[in-house]
LUMNUKOL-9295 format. One record per residue (C-alpha): x, y, z; residue number from 1. Coordinates in pm, 1 decimal, always signed. Example, Ala and Ser with C-alpha at 12.3 -4.5 7.8 and 13.67 -1.06 7.14 Angstrom:
residues 2
       east      north         up     k
    +1230.0     -450.0     +780.0     1
    +1367.0     -106.0     +714.0     2
end
This chain:
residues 470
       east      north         up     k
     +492.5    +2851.3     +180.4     1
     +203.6    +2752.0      -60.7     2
      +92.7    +2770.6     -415.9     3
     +175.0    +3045.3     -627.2     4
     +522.3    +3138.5     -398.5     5
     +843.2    +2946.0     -439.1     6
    +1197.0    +2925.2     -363.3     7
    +1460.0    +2941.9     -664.9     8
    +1710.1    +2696.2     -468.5     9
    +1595.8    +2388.8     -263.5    10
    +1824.5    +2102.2     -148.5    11
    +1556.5    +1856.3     -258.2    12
    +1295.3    +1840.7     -544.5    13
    +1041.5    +1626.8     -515.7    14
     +744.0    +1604.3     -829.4    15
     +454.3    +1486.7     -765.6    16
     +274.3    +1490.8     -462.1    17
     +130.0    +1136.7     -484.1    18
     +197.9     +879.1     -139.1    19
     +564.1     +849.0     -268.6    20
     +629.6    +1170.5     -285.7    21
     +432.4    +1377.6       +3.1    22
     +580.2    +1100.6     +200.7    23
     +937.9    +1176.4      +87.1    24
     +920.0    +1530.7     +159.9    25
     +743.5    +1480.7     +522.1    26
    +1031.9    +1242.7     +597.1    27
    +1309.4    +1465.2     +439.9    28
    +1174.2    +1796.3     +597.7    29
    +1158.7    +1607.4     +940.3    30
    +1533.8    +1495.4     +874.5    31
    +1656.1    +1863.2     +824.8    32
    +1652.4    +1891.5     +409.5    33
    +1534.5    +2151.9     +249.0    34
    +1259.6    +2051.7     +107.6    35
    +1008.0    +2144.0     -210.0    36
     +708.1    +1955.2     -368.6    37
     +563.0    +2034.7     -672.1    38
     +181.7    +1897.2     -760.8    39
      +74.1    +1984.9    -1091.8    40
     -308.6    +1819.3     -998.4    41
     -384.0    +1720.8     -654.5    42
     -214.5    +1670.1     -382.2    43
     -234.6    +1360.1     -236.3    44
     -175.9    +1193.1     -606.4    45
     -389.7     +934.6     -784.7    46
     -399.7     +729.8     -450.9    47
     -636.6     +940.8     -298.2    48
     -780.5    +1164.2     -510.1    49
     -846.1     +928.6     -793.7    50
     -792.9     +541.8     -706.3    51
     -738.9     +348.6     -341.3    52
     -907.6     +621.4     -137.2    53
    -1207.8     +681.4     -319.1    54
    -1284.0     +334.8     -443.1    55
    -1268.2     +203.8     -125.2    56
    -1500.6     +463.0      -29.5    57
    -1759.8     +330.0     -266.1    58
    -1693.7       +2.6     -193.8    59
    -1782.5      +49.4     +146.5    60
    -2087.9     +257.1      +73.7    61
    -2165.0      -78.1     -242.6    62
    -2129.2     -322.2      +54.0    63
    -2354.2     -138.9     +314.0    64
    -2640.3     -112.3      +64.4    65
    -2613.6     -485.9      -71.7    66
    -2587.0     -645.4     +263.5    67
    -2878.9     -471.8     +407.3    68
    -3092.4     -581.4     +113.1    69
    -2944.4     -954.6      +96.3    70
    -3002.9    -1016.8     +494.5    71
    -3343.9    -1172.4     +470.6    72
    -3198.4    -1487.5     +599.9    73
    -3089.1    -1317.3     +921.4    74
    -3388.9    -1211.6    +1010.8    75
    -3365.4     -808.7     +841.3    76
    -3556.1     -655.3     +580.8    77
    -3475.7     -392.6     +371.8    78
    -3535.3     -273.8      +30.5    79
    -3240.5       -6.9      +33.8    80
    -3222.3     +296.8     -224.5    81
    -2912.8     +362.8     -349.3    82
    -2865.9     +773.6     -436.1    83
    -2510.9     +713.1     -616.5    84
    -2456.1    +1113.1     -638.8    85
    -2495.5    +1092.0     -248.4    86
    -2238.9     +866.9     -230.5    87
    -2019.4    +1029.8     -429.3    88
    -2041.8    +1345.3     -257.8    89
    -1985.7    +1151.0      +87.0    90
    -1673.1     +965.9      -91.6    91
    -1548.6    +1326.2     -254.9    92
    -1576.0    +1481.5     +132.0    93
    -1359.7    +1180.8     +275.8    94
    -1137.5    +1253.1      -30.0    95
    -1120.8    +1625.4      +60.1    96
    -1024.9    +1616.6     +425.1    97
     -751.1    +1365.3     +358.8    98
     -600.7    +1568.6      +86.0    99
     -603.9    +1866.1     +339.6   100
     -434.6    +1701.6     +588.6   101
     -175.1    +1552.7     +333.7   102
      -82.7    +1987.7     +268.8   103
     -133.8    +2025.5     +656.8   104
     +132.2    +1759.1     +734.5   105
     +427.5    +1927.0     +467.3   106
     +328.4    +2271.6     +557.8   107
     +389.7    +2157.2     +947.0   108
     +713.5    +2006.4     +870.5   109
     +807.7    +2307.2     +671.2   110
     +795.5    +2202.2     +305.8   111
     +768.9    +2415.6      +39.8   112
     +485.2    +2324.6     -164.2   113
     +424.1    +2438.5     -571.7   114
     +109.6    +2389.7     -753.6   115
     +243.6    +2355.9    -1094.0   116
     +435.0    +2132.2    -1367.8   117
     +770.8    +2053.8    -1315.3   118
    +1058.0    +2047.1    -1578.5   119
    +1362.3    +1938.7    -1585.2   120
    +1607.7    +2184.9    -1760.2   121
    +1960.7    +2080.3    -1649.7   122
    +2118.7    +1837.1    -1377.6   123
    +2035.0    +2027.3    -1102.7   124
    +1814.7    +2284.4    -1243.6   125
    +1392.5    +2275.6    -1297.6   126
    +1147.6    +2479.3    -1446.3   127
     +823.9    +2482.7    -1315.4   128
     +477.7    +2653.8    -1523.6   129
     +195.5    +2754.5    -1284.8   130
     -102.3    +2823.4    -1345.6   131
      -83.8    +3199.8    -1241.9   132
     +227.1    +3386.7    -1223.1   133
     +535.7    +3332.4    -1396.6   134
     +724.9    +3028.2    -1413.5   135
     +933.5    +2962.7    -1138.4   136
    +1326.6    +2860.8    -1181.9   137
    +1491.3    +2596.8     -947.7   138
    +1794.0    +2530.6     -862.9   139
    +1791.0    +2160.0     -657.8   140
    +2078.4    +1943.5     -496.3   141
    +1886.1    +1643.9     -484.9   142
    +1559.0    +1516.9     -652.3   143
    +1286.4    +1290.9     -634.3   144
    +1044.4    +1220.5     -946.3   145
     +742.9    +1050.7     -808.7   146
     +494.1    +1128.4    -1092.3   147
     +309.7     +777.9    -1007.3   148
     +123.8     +655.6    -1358.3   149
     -209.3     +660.7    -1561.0   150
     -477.5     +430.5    -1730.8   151
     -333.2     +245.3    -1980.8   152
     -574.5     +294.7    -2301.6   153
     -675.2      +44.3    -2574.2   154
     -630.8     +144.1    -2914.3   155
     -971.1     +322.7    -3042.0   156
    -1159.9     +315.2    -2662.4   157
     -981.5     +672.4    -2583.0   158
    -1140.1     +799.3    -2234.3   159
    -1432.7    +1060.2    -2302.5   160
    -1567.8    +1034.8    -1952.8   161
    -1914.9     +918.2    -2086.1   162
    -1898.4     +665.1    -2265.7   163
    -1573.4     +525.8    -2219.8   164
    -1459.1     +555.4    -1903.3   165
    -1108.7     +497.5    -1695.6   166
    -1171.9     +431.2    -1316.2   167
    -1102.4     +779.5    -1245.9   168
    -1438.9     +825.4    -1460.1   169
    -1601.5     +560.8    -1275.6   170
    -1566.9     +684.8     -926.2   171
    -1760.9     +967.9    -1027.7   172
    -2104.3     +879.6    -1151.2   173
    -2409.9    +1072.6    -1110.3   174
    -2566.4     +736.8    -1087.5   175
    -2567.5     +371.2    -1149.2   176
    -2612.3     +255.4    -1514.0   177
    -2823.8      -45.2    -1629.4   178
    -2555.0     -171.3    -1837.3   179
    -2181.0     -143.5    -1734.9   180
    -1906.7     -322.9    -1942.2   181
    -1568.1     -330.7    -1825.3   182
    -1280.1     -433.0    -2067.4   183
    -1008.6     -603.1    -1817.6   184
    -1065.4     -850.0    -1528.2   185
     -736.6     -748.5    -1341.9   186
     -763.2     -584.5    -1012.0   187
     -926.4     -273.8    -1080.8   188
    -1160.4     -434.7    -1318.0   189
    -1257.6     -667.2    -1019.2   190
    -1308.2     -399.3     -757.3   191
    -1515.5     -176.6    -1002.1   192
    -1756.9     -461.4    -1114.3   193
    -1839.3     -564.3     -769.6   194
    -1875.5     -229.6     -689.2   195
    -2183.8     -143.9     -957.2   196
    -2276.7     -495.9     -918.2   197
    -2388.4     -468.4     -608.5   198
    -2544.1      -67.7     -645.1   199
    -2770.8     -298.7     -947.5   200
    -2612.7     -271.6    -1211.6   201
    -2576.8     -538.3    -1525.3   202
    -2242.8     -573.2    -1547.8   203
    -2042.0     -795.1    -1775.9   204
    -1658.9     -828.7    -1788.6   205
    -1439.6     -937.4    -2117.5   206
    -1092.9    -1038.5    -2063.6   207
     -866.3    -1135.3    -2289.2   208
     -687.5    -1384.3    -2034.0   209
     -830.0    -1683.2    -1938.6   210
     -949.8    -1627.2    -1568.8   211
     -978.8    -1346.8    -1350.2   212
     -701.2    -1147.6    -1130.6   213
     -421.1    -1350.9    -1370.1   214
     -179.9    -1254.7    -1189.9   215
     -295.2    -1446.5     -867.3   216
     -310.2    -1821.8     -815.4   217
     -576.4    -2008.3     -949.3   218
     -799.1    -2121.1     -665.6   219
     -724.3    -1764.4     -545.7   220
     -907.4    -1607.8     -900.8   221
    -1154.1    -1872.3     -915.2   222
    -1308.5    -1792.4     -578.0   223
    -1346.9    -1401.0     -626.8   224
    -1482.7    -1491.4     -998.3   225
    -1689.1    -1707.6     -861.7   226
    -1843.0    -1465.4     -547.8   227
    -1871.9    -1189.4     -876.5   228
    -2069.5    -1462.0    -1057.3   229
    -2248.8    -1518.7     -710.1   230
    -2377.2    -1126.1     -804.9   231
    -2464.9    -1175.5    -1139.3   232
    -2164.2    -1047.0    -1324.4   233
    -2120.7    -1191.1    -1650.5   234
    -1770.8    -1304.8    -1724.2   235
    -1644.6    -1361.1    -2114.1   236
    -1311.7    -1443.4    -2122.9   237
     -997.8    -1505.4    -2404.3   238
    -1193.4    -1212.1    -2579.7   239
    -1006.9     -898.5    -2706.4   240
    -1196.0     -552.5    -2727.0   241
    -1191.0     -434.1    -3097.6   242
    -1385.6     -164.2    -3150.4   243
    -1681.5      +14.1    -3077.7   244
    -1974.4     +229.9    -3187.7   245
    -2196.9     +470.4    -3043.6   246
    -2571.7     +396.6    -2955.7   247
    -2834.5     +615.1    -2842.6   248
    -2847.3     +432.5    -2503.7   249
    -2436.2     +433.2    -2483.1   250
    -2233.5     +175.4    -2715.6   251
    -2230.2     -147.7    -2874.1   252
    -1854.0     -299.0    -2816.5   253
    -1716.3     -534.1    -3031.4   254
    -1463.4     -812.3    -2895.6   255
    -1303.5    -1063.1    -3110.0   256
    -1145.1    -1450.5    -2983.1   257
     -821.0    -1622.0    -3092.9   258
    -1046.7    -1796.5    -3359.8   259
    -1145.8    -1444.4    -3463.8   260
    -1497.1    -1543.6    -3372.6   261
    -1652.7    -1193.0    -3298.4   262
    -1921.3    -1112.8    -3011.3   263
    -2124.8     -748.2    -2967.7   264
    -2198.5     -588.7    -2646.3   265
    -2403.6     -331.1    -2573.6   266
    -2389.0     -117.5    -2280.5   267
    -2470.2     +244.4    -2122.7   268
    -2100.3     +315.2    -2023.9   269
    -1786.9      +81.1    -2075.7   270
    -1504.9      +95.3    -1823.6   271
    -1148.6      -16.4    -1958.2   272
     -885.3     -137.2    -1719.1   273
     -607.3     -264.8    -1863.7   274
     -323.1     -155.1    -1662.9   275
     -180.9     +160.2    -1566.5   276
     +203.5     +328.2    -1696.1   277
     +396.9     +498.9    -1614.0   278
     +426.7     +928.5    -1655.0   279
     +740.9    +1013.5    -1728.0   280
     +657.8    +1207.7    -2071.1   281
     +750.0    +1552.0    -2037.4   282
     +911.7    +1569.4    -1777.8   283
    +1291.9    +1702.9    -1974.8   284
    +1397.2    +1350.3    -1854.4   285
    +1704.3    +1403.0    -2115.4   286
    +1763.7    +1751.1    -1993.6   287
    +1833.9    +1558.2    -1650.2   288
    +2071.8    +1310.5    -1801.6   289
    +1795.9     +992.3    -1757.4   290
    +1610.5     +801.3    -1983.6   291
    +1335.4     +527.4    -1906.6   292
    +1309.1     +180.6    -1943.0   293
    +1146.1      +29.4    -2238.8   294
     +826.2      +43.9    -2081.5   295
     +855.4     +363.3    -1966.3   296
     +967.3     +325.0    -1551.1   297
    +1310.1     +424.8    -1414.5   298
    +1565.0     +171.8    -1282.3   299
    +1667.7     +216.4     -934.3   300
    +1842.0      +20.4     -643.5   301
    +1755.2      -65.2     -340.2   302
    +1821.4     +288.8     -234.1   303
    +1569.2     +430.0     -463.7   304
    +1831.0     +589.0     -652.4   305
    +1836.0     +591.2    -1048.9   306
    +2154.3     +572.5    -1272.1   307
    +2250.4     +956.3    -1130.1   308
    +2360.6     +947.5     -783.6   309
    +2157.7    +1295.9     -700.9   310
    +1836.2    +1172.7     -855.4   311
    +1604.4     +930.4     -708.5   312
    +1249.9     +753.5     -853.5   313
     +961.1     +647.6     -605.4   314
     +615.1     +498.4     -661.0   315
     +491.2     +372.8     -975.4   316
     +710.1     +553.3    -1187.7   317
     +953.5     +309.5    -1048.6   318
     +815.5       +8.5    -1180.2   319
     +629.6     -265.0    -1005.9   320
     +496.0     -340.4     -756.4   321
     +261.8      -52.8     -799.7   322
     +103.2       -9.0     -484.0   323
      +34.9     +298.5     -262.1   324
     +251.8     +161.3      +41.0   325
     +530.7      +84.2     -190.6   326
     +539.2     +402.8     -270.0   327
     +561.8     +558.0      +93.4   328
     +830.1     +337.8     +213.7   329
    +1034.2     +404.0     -120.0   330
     +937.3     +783.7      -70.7   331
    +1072.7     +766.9     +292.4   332
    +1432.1     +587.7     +197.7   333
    +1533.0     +830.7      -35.6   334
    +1445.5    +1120.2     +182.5   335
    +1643.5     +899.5     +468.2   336
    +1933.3     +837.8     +167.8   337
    +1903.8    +1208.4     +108.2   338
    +1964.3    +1297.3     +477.0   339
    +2272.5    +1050.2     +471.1   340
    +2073.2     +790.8     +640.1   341
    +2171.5     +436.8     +586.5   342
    +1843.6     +310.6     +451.1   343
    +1749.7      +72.3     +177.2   344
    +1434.5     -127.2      +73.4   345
    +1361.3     -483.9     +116.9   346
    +1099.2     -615.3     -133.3   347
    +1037.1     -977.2      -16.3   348
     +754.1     -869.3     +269.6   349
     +544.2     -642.0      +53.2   350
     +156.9     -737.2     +124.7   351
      -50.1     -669.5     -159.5   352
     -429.3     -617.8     -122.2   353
     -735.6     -707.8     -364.7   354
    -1060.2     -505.0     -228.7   355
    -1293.1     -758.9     -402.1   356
    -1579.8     -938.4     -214.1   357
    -1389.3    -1157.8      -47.5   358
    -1084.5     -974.8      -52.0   359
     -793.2    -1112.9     -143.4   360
     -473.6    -1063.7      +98.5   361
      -92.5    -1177.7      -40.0   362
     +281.7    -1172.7      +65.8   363
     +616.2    -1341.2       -7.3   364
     +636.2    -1630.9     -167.7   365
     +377.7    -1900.0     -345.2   366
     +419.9    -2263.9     -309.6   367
     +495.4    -2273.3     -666.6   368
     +763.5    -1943.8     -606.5   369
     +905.4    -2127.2     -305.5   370
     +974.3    -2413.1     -550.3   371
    +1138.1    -2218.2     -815.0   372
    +1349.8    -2013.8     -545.7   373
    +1479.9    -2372.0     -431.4   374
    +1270.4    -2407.2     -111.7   375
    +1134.1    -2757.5       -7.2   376
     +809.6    -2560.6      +93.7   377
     +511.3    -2711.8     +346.1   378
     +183.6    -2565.2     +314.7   379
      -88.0    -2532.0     +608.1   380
     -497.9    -2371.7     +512.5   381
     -728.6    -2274.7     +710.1   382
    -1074.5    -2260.3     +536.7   383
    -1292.9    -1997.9     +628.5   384
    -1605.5    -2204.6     +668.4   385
    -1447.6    -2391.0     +967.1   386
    -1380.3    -2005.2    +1123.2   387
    -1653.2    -1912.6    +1421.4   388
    -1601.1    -1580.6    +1355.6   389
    -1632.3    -1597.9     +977.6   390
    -1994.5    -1764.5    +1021.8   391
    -2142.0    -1467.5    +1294.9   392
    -2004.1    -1264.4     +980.2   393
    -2202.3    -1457.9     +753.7   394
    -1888.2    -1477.8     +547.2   395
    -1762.7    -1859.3     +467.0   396
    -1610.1    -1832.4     +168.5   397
    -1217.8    -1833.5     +152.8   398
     -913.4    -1948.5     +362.7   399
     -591.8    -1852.2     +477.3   400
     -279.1    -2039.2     +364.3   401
      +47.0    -2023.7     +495.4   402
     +382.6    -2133.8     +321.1   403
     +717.7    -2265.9     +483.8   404
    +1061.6    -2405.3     +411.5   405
    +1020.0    -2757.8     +548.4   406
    +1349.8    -2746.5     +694.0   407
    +1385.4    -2445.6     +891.4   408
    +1033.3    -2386.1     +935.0   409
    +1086.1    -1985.3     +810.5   410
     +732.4    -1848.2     +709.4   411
     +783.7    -1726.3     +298.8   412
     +460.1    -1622.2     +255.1   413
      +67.4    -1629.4     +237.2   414
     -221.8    -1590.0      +71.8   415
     -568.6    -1479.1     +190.1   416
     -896.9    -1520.4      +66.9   417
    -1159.9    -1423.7     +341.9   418
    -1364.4    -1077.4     +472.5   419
    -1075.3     -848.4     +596.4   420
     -792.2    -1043.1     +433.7   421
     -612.3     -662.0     +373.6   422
     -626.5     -674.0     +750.2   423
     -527.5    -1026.0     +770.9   424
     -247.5     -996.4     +604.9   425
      -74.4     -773.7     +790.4   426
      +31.6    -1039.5    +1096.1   427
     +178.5    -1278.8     +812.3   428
     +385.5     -986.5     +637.3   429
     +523.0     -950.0     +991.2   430
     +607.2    -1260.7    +1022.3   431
     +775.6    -1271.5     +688.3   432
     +912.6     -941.7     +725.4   433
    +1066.2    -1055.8    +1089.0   434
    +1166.8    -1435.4     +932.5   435
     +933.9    -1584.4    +1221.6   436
     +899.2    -1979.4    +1226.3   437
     +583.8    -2196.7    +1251.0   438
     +648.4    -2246.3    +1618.3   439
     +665.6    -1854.7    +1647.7   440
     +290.4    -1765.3    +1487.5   441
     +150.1    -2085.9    +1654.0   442
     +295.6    -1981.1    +1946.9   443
      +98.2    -1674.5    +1959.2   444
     -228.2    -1668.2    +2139.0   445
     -480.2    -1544.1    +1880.3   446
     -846.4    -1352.0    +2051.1   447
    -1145.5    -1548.6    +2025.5   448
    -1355.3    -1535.3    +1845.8   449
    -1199.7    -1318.4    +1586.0   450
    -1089.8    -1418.2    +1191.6   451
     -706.6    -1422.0    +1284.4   452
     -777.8    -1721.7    +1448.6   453
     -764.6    -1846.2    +1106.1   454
     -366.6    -1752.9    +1077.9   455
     -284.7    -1984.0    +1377.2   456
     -470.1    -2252.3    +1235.4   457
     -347.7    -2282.1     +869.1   458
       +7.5    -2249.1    +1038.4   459
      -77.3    -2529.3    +1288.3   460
     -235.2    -2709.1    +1022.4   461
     +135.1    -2697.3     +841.1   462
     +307.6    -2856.8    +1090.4   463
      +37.9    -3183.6    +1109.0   464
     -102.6    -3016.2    +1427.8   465
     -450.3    -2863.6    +1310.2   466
     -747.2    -2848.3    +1584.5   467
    -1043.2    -2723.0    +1410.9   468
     -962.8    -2804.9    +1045.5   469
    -1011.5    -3185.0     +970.4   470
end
């Protein structure tokens, strides 16, 4: 059943069609439930219709055209065009067939899928407004809100799409401008400026923070800063964005320090990143009998499950860590829960991924975490420049490091800095994931020449026994 046709009873109600909650329905409809999904935008959610799909797209497409015209000093020249609308069209098509295949999958499993905006009206009951046709009433046993989040705005720097822009604006330009200015150094701020800094654009980043990526270790920040820097983005930090006025050419944007010194920039578009939220406005949350945190996410447990037993949150509206694979394995223990399953959710091996140049790969536990948590930790590194592989890449910059409890020898976590490091990081959230020792990753015989090499040595390195890092 698609859009436009609906069923007035369902066992479960998922809303929002996002990677929590297209995942939750696959998994529930494969388990037996009765299963609906309602989408009010796109299915597929911001993931890939607006954020990790498409911006990885252009990143892709950003890195192809800058290292074909930086390769001079192995032996290739190119002066390479860059047709951004081109792009974007080739990024909207990859967008396109994977939304398609996210409907394919539910319809094949037998979910019920609603384009339209979902209500609460009652405990069990939802309303939801299409676009055509009348609303539809449902009756649900179980639900699921998965309604993921939005751009967080800055006071006065509202999106218009032209010249303020939130990255859903930015993945969509006709083409590059001269001048980009992006309010916010986090992660998406980061993957964004690389992005137009390497299609040619001027870009210059203001962040109120002191350093880049804050929420990363220093030496971790510093190195993707520096590789942006490396590019010619300009970095101004422990500046606030004020306020800002049009020009004929785009806008002049005010920022303002802790001294309440005050600095202009002018730009053709400015891109704010500040964070996302969650949505949970208007959704008849107190119809349901729930109402959000402070900030605006949902409590659960490890279950998924909020403070009514029938009701379950997944994805960003659940709070951090916001992250699109979160969100799937949340989505796919409460449909398990739903189905009676005896599933639950353990945070402590959750990679995260930073799609900067080099990327920036992360699980478990920091040295400084291990500390806190009571850990005696040891610490191996593997620099990148010492990697064989890393130098036929023509990629040096970075290294893998590995952290251990000194007495057991139990891996607690990583961090990566290198090319691939959202690849890399993978074998170590195993190896968290699995509570493998030292002795167990060193153990394992690692292909030559390839940049996982680097794992085996920064966990050799932790135990004294390092080879090709002096």
């Amino acid at each position: 059943m698609t859009a436009g046709d609906g069923p007035t009873e369902t066992e479960l109600l998922i809303v929002g069609g996002g990677p929590g909650g297209y995942v939750a329905a696959i998994r529930a409809a494969q388990l037996g439930v009765d299963t609906t999904l309602v989408e009010k935008d796109a299915f597929g959610g911001t993931c890939l219709n607006y954020g990790c799909i498409p911006s990885k797209a252009l990143i892709s497409g950003a890195d192809v055209a800058h290292e074909a015209g930086d390769a001079e000093h192995m032996g290739i020249y190119a002066d390479p065009a860059v047709d951004l609308t081109g792009m974007v069209e080739w990024k909207d098509g990859v967008v396109t067939r994977l939304t398609r295949g996210v409907e394919s999958l539910c319809e094949s499993e037998g979910v019920d899928l609603i384009e339209g905006t979902a209500t609460f009206t009652g405990e069990h009951a939802a309303r939801v407004d299409r676009d055509e046709g009348d609303p539809a009433e449902i009756e649900f046993e179980h639900a699921v809100v998965a309604t993921g989040s939005r751009p967080i705005t800055v006071p006065g720097f509202e999106f218009d799409g032209e010249r303020i822009l939130s990255s859903k604006d930015a993945l969509s330009l006709e083409s590059v401008p001269d001048r980009l200015l992006v309010v916010g150094a986090g992660y998406i701020g980061m993957e964004l400026s690389t992005v137009y800094a390497k299609l040619g654009a001027d870009v210059t980043v203001v962040e109120m923070l002191d350093e880049a990526l804050p929420t990363y270790e220093d030496d971790v920040a510093k190195l993707v800063r520096e590789r942006a820097e490396d590019l010619g983005v300009d970095f101004h930090f422990g500046e606030a964005a004020q306020e800002w006025e049009a020009a004929d050419e785009g806008a002049v944007v005010y920022t303002e320090d802790e001294d309440g010194g005050r600095t202009a920039f002018e730009a053709d578009r400015t891109l704010v990143a500040v964070g996302r939220q969650a949505v949970t406005d208007g959704l008849g949350l107190d119809a349901l009998g729930l109402e959000p945190d402070e900030n605006g996410f949902l409590e659960t447990d490890d279950r998924g499950r909020t403070d009514l037993e029938h009701v379950f949150a997944v994805g960003d509206v659940a709070g951090e860590p916001m992250l699109a694979h979160t969100a799937m394995v949340e989505g796919e223990v409460a449909a398990e829960v739903v189905a009676g399953e005896p599933a639950a959710l353990d945070h402590q091996a959750i990679p995260a991924a930073v799609f900067t140049d080099p990327e920036v790969g992360t699980v478990g536990m920091t040295e400084a975490e291990a500390e806190e948590a009571g850990f005696d930790p040891i610490v191996g590194e593997m620099p990148m420049r010492a990697s064989g592989r890393a130098m036929t890449l023509d990629e040096r910059d970075g290294f893998v490091r590995v952290v251990a409890d000194a007495e057991t020898e139990f891996l607690l976590g990583a961090q990566v800095v290198a090319p691939e490091a959202s690849e890399l990081i993978a074998e170590l959230a195993l190896a968290v994931e699995m509570g493998a020792t030292l002795e167990d990753v060193a153990g394992t015989i690692h292909t030559h020449p390839t940049l996982s090499e680097a794992v085996r040595e920064a966990v050799l390195d932790a135990t004294g026994d390092a080879v090709h890092t002096q």
